[in-house]
Backbone as CSV, one residue per row, in Angstrom:
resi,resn,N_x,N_y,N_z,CA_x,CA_y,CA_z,C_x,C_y,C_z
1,UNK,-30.746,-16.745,-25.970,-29.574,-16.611,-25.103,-28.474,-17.585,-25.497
2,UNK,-28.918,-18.728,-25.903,-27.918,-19.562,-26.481,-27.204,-19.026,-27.521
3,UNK,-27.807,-18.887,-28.968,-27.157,-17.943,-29.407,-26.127,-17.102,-29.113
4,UNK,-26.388,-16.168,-28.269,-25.069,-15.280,-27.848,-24.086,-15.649,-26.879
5,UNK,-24.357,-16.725,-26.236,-23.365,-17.398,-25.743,-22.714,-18.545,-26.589
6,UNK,-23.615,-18.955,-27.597,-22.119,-19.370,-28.601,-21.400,-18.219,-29.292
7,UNK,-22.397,-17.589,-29.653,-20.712,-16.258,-30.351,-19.854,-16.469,-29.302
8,UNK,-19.937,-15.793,-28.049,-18.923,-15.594,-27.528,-17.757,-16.814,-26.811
9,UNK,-18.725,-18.039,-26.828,-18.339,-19.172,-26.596,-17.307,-19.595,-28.096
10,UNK,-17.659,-19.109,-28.777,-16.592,-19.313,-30.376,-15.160,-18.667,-30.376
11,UNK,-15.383,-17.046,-29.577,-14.334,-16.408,-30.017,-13.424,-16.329,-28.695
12,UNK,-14.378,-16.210,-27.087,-13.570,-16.338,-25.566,-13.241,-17.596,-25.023
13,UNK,-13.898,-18.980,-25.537,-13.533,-20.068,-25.251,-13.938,-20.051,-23.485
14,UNK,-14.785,-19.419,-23.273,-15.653,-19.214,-21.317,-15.248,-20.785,-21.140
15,UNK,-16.203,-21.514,-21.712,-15.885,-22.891,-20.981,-14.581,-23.664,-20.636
16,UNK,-13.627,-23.358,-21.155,-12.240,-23.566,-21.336,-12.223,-22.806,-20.373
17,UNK,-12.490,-21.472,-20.095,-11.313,-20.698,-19.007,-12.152,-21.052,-17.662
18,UNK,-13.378,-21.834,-17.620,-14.375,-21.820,-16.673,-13.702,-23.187,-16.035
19,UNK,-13.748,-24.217,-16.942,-12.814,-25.377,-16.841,-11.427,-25.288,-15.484
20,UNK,-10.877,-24.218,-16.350,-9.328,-24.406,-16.104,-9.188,-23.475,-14.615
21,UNK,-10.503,-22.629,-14.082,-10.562,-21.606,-13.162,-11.204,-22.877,-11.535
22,UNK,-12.031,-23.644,-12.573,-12.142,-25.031,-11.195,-11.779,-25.908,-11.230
23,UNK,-10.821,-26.125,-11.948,-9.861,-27.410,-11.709,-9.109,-27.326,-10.969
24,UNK,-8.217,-26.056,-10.410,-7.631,-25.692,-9.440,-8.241,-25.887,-7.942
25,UNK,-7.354,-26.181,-7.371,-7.828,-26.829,-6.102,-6.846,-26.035,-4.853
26,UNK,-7.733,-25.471,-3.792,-6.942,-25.062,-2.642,-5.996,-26.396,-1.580
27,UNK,-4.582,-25.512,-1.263,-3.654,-26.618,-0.750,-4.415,-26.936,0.795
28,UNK,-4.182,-27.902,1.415,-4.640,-28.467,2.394,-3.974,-27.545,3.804
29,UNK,-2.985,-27.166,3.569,-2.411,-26.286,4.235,-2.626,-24.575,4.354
30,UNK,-3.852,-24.733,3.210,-3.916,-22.744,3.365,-5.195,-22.686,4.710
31,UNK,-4.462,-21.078,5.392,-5.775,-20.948,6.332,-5.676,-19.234,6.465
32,UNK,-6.164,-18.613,7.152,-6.716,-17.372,7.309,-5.263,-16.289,6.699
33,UNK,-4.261,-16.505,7.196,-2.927,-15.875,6.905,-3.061,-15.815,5.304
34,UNK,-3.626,-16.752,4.747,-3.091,-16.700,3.300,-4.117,-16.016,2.600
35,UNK,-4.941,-15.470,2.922,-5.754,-14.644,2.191,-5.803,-12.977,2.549
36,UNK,-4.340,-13.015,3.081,-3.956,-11.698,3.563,-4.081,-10.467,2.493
37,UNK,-3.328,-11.302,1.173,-3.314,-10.622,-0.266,-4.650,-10.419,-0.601
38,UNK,-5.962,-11.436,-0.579,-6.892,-11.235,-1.136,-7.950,-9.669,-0.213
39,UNK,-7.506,-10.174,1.159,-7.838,-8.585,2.102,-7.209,-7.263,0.768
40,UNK,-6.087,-7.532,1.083,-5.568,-6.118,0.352,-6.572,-5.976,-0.964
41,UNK,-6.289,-7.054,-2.019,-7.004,-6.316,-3.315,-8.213,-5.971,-2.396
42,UNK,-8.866,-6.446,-2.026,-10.495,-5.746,-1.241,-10.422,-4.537,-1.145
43,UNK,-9.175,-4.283,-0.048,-9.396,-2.832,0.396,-9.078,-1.880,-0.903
44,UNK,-8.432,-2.458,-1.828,-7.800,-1.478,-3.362,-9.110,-1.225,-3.772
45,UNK,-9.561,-2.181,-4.067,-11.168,-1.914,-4.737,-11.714,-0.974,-3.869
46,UNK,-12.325,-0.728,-2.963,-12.749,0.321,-2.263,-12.203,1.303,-1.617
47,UNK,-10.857,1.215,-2.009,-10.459,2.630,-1.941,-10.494,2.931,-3.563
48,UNK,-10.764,2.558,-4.926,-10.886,2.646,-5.811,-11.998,3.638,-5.743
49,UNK,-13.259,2.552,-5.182,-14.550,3.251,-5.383,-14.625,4.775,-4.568
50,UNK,-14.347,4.578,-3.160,-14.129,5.956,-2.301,-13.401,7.263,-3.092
51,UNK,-12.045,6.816,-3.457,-11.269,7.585,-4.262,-12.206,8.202,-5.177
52,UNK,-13.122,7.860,-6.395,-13.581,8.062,-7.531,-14.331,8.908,-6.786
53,UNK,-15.103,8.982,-5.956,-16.149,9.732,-5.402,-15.856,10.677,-4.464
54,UNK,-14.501,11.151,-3.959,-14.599,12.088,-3.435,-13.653,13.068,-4.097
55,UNK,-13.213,12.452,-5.561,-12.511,13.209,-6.828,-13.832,14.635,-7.314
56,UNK,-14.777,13.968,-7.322,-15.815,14.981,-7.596,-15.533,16.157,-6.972
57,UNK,-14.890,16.076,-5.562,-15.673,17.395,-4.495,-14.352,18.047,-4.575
58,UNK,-12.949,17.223,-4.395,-12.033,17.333,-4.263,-11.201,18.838,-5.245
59,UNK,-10.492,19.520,-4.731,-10.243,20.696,-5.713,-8.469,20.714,-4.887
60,UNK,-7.783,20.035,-6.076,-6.324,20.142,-5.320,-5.140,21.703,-5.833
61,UNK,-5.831,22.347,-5.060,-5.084,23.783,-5.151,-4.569,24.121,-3.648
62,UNK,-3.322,24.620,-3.388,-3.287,24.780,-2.162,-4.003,25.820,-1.206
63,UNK,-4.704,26.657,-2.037,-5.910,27.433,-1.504,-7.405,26.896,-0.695
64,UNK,-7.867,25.881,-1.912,-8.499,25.189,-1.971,-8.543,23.744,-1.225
65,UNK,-7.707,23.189,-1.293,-7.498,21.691,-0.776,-8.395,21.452,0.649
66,UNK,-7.928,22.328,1.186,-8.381,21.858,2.746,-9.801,22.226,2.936
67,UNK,-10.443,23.527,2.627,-11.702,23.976,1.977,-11.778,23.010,1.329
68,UNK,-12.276,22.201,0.542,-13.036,21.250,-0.534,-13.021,20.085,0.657
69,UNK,-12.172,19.255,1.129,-12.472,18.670,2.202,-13.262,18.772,3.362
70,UNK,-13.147,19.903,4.131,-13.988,20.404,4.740,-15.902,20.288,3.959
71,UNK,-16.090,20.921,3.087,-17.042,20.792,2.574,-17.077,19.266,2.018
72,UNK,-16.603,18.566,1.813,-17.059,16.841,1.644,-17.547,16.291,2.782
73,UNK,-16.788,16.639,4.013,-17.273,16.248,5.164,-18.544,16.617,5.835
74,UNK,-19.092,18.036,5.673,-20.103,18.331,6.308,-21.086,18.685,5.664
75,UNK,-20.878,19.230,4.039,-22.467,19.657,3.193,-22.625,18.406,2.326
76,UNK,-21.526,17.516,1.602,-22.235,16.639,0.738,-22.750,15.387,1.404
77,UNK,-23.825,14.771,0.719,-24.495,13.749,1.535,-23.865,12.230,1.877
78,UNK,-24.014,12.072,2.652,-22.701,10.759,3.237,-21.599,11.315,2.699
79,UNK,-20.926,12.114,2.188,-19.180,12.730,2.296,-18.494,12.136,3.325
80,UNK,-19.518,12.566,4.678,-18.331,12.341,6.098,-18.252,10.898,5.758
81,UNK,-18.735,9.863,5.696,-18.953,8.387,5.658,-17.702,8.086,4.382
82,UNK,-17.907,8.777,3.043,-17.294,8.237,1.685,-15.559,8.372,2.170
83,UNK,-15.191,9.611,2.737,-14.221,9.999,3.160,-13.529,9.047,3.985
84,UNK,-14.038,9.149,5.464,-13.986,7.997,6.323,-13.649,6.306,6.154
85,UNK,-14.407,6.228,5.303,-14.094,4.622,5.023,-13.052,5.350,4.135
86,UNK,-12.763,5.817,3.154,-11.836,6.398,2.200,-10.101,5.892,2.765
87,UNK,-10.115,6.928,4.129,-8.773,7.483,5.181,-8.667,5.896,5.832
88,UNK,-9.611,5.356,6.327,-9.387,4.382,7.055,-8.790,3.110,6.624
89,UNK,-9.981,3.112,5.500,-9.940,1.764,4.359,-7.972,1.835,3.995
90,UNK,-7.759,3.225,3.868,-6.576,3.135,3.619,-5.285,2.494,4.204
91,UNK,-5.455,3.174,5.692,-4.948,2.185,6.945,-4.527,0.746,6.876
92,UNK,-5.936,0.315,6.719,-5.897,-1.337,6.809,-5.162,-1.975,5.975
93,UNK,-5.452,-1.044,3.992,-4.663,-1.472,3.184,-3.371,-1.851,3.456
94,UNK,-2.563,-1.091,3.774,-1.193,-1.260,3.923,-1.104,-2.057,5.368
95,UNK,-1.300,-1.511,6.373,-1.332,-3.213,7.475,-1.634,-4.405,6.808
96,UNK,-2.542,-4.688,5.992,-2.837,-6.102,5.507,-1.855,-6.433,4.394
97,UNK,-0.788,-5.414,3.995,0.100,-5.271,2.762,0.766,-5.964,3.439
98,UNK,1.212,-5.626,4.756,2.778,-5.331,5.464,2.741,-7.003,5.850
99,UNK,1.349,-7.448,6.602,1.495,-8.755,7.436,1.494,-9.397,6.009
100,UNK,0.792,-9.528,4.586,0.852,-10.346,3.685,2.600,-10.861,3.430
101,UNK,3.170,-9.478,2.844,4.190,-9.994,2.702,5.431,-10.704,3.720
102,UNK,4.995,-10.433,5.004,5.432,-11.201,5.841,5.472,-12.700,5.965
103,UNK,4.237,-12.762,5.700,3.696,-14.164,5.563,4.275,-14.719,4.395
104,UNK,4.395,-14.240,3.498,4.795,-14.599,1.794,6.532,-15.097,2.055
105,UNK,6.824,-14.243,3.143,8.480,-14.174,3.505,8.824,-15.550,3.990
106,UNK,7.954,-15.705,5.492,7.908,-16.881,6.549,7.786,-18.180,5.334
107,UNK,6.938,-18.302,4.835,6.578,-19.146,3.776,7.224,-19.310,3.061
108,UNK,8.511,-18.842,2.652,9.297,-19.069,1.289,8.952,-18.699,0.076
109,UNK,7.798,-17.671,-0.578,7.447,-17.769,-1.372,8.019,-16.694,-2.409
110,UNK,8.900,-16.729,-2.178,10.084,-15.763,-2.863,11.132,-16.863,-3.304
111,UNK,10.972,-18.054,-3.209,12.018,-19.111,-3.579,11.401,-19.350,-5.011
112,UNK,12.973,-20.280,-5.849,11.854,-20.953,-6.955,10.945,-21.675,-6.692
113,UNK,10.028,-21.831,-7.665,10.246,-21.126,-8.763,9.190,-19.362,-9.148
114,UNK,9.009,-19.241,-7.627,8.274,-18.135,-7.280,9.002,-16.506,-7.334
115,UNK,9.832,-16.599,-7.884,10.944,-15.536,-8.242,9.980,-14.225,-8.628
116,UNK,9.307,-14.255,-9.781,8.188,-13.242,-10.178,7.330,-12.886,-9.316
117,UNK,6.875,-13.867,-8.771,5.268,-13.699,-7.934,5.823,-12.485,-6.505
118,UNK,7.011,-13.126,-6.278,7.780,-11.987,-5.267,8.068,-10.985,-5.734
119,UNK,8.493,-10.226,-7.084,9.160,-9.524,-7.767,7.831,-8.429,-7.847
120,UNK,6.632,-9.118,-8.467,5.397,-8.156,-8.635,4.864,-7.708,-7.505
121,UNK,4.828,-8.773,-6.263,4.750,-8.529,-4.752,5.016,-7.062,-4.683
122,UNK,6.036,-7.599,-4.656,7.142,-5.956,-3.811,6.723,-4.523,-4.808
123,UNK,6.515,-4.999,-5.891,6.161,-3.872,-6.559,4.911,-3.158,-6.141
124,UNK,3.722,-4.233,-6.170,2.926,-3.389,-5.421,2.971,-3.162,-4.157
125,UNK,4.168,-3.605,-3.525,4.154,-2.770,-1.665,4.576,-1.856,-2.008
126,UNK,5.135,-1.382,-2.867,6.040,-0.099,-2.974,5.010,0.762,-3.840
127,UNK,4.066,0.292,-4.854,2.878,1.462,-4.990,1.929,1.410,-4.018
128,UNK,1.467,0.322,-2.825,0.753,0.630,-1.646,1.319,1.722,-0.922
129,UNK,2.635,1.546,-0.488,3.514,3.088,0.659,3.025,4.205,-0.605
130,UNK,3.179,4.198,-2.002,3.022,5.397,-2.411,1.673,5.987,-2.256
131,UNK,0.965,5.121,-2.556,-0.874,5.944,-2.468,-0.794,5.998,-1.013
132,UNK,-0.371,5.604,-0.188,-0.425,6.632,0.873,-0.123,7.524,1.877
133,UNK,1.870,7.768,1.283,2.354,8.836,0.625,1.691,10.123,0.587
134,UNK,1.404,9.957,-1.160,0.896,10.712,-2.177,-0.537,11.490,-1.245
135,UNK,-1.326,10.622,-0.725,-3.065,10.600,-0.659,-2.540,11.469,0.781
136,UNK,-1.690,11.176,1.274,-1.496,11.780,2.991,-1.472,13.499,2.489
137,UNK,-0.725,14.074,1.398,-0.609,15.260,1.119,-1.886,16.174,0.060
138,UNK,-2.518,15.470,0.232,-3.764,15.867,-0.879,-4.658,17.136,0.051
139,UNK,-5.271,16.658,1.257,-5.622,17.635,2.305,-4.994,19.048,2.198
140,UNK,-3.913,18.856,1.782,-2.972,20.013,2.144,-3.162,20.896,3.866
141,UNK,-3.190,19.907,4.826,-2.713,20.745,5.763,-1.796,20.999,6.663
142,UNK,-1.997,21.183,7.677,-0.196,21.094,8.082,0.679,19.806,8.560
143,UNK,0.199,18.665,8.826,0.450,17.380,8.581,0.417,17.021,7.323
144,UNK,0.145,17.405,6.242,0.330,16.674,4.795,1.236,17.628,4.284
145,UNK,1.081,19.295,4.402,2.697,19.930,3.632,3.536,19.709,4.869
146,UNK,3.952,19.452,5.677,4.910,19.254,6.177,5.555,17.227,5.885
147,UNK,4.683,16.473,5.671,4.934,15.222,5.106,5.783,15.480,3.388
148,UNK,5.226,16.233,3.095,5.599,16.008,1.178,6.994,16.642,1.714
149,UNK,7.156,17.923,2.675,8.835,18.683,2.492,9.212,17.623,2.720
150,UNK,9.321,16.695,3.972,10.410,15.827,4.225,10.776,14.813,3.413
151,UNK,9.072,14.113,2.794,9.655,13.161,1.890,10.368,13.472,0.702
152,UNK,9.912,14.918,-0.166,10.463,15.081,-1.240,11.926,15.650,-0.980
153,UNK,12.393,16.129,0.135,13.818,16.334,0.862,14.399,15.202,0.968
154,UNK,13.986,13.844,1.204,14.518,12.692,1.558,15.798,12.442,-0.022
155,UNK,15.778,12.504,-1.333,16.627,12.307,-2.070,17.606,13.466,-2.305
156,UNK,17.760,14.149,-1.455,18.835,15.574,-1.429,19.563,15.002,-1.017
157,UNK,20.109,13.807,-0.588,21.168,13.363,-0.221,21.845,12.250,-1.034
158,UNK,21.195,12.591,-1.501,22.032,11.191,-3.076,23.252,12.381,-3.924
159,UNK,24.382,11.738,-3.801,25.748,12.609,-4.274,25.021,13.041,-6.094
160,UNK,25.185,14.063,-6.263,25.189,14.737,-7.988,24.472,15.230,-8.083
161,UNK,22.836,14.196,-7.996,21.848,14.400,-8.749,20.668,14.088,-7.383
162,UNK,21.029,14.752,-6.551,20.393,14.380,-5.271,19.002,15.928,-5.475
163,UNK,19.797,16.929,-5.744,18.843,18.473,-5.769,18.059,18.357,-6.990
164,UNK,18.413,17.854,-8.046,17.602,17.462,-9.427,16.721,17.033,-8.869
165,UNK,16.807,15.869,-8.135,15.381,14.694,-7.823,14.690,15.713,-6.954
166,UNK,15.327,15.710,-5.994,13.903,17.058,-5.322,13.484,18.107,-6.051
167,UNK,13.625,18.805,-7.054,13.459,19.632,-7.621,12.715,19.116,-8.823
168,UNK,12.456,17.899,-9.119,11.682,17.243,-10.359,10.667,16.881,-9.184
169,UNK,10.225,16.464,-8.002,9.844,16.037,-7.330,8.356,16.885,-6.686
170,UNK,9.169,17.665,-6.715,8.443,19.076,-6.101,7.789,20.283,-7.372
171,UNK,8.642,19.730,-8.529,8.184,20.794,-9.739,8.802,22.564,-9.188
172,UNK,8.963,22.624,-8.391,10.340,23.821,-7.982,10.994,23.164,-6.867
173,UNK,11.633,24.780,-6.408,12.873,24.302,-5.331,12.201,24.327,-4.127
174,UNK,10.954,25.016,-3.862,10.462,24.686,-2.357,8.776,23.983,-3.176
175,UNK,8.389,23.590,-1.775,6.719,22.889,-2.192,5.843,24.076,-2.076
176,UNK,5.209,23.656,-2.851,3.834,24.357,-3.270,2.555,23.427,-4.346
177,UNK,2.392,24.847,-5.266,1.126,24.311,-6.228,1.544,23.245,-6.735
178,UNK,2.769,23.207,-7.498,3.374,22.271,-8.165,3.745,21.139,-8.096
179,UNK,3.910,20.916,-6.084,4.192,19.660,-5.870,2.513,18.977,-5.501
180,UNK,1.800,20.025,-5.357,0.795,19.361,-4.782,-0.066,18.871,-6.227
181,UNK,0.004,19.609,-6.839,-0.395,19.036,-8.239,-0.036,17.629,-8.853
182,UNK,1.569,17.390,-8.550,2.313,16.187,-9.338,1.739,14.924,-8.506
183,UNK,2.057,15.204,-6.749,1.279,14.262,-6.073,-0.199,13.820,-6.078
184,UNK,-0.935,14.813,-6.566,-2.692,14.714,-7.068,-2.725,13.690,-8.341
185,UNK,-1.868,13.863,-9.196,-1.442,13.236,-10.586,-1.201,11.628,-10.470
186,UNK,-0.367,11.952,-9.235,0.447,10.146,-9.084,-0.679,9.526,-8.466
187,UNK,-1.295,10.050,-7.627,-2.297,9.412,-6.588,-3.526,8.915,-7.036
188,UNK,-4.175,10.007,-8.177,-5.226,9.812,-8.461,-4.990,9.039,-10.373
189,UNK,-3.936,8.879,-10.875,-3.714,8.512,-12.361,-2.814,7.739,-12.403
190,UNK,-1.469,8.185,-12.519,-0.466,7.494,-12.213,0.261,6.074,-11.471
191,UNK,-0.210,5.835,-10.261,-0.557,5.165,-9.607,-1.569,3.516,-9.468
192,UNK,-3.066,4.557,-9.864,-3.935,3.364,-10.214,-3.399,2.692,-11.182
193,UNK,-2.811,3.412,-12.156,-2.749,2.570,-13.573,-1.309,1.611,-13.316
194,UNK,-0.302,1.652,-13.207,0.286,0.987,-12.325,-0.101,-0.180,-11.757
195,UNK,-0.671,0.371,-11.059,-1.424,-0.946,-9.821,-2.068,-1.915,-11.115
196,UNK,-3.034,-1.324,-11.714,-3.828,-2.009,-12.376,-3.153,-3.207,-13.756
197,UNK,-1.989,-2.654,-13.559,-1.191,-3.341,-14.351,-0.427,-4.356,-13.683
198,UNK,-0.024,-4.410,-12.673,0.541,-5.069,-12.106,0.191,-6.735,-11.018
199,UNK,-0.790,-5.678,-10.766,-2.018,-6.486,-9.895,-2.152,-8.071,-10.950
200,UNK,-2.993,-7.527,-12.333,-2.906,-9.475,-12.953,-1.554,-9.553,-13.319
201,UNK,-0.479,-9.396,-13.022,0.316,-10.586,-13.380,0.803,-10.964,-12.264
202,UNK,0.474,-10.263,-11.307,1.069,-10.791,-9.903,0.464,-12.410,-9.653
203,UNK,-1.246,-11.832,-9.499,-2.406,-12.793,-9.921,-2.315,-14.078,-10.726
204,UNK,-1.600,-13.517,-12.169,-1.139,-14.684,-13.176,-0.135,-15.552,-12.812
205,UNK,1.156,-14.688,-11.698,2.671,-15.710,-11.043,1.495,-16.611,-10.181
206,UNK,0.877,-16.256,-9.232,0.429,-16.966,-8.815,-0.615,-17.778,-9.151
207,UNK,-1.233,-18.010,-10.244,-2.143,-18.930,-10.644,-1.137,-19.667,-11.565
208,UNK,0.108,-19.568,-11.826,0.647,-20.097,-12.264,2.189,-21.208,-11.784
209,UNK,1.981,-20.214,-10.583,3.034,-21.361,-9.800,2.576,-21.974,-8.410
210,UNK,1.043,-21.525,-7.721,0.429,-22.186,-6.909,0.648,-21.052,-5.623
211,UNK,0.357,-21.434,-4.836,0.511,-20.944,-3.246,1.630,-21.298,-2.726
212,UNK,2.582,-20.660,-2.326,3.510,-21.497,-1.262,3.391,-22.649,0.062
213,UNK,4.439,-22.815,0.590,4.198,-24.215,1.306,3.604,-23.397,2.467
214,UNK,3.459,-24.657,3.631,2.867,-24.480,4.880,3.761,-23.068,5.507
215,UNK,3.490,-22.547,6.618,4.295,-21.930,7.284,5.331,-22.721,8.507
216,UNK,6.410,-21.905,8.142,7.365,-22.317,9.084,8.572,-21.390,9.469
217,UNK,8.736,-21.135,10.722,9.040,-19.952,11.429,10.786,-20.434,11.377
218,UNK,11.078,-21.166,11.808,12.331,-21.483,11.682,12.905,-22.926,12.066
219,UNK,13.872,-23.501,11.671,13.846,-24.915,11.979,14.297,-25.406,12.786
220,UNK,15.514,-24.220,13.669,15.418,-24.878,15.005,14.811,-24.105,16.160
221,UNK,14.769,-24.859,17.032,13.730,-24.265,18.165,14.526,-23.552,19.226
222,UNK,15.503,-23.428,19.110,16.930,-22.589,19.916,16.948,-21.351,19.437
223,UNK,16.942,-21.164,18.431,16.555,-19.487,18.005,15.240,-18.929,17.600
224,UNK,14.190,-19.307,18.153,13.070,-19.286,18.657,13.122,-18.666,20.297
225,UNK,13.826,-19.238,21.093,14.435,-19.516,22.363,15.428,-17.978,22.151
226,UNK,15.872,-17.964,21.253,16.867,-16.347,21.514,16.145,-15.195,21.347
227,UNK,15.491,-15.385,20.164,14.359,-14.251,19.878,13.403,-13.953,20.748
228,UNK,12.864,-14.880,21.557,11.887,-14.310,22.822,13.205,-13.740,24.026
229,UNK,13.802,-14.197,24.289,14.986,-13.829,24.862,15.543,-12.042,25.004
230,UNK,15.373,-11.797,23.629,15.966,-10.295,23.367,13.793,-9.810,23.151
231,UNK,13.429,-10.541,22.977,12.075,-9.573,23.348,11.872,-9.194,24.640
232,UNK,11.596,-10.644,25.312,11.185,-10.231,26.797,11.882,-10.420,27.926
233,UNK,13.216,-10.941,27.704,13.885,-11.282,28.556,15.204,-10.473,29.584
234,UNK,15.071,-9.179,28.754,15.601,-7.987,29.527,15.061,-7.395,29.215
235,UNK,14.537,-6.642,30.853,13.948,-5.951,31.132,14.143,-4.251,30.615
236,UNK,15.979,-4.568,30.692,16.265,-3.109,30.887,16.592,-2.715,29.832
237,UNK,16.680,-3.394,28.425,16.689,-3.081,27.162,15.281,-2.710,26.736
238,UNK,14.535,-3.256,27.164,12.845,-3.009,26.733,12.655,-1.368,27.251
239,UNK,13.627,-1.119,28.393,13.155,0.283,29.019,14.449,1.104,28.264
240,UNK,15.274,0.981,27.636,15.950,1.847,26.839,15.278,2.095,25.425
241,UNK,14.542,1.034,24.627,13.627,1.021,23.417,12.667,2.405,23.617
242,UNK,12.003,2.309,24.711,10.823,2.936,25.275,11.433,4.223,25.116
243,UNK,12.444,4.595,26.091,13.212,5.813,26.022,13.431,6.513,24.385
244,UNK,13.847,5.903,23.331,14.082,6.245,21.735,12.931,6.358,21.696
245,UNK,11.910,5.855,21.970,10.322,6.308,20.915,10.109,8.091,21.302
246,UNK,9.339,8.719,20.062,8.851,9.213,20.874,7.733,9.664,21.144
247,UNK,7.794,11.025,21.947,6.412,10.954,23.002,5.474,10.972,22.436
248,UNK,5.077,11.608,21.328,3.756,11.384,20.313,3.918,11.434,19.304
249,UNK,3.012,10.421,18.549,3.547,10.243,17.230,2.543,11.201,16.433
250,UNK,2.894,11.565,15.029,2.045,12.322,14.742,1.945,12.268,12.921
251,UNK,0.350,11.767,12.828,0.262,11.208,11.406,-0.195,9.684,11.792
252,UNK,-0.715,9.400,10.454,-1.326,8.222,10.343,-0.272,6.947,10.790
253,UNK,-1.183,5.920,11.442,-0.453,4.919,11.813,0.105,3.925,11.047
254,UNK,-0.415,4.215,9.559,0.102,3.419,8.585,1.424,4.044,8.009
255,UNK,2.007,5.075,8.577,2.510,5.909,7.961,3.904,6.075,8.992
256,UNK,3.159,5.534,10.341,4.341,5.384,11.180,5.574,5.018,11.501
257,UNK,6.111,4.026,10.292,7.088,3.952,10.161,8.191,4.584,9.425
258,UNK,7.251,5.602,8.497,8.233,6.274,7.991,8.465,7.734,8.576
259,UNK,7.565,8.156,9.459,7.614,9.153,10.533,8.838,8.789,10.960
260,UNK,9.412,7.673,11.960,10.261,7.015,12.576,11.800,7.509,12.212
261,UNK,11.824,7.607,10.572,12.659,6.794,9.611,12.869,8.566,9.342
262,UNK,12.141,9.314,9.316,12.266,10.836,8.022,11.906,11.686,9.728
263,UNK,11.774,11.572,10.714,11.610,12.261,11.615,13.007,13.439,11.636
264,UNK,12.536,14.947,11.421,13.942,15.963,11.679,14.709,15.782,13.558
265,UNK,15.863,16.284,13.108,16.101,16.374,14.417,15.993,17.109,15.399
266,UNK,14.871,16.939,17.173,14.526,17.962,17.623,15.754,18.864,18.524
């Protein structure tokens, strides 16, 4: 065994990177908030693994789609379970996305010399909203084609080249096989690889410029004092908020804000 751990000790230099992986030391100031990011990669990884395994059963045709699901859920063995954690796991992902970068915000860690580590951040929040996006329309049923019209409708309003983008988007001018195909593509290929690229150097900004500082909400305590103010301090604005929501929301709760945002008008 020695032996083959000097080859590889000759050509990977392990002890060097083993060295340099515990010499690093956690700040005195990190606590549960800051391992918000490390939640997320978790949940990536197992929606990795879930994903891979219900690709098997999965048949993305719009004939098919909702049939092949159906049958994951009730004839293959633990399906209902692989699925389940699958949809859910997904959920959490992006909640634990949303409060990370919050925290990353509160913290400053978008200042120098953390410029990158924010830059790759955001990149993967913006392929987190897409996988689940993309993954919301895979089902194909009437909550997932009615999600892809609106979102892939959402760039028809960009002046020129607004009908191009929906129309590259969708692979024709209305949704169908084609869009459900391109979204199967991004979700299940496209996407990971992406991520997977992005993910170590995010990893690398931050093993390379440390953790950000303590948290701190703001520095004076008077607008602290305003902000609870316009939360709880009228009543009758809290009951006009209430009034704009509305009565049921419909679609995933991770997804709820862009329901909000792409909702037609009733």
């Amino acid at each position: 065994m020695s032996e083959v751990y000097d080859w590889f000790e000759e050509r990977l230099e392990i002890q060097a990177i083993a060295d340099d992986i515990t010499s690093k030391y956690v700040p005195p100031h990190v606590n549960i908030f800051y391992c918000l990011g490390g939640i997320t990669l978790t949940r990536f990884l197992v929606q990795v693994a879930t994903g891979f395994a219900t690709t098997f059963y999965h048949r993305p045709t719009v004939t098919e789609a909702f049939s092949s699901v159906q049958y994951t859920m009730t004839e293959v063995n633990f399906g209902w379970l692989i699925r389940s954690v699958h949809r859910w796991s997904a959920s959490m992902m992006v909640l634990m996305m949303i409060l990370h970068v919050f925290r990353v915000y509160l913290t400053g860690g978008f200042k120098k010399p953390r410029e990158l580590t924010w830059v790759t951040g955001v990149i993967l929040a913006v392929l987190t909203v897409s996988f689940g996006v993309t993954g919301y329309s895979l089902p194909w049923d009437q909550i997932g084609y009615w999600a892809v019209k609106i979102v892939t409708g959402v760039p028809e309003a960009i002046p020129l080249i607004g009908s191009s983008l929906v129309e590259s988007l969708r692979g024709s001018v209305s949704v169908g096989q084609s869009t459900l195909t391109r979204f199967y593509s991004l979700h299940t290929f496209v996407l990971p690889l992406l991520t997977a690229v992005s993910t170590p150097m995010h990893f690398l900004m931050i093993r390379k410029q440390g953790i950000s500082g303590p948290l701190r909400f703001f520095h004076k305590s008077a607008r602290i004092s305003l902000f609870l103010y316009h939360v709880k301090g009228d009543p009758a604005k809290k009951k006009k908020i209430i009034v704009l929501l509305p009565q049921k929301l419909i679609g995933e709760k991770s997804l709820s804000g862009l329901n909000y945002r792409l909702e037609l008008p009733r």
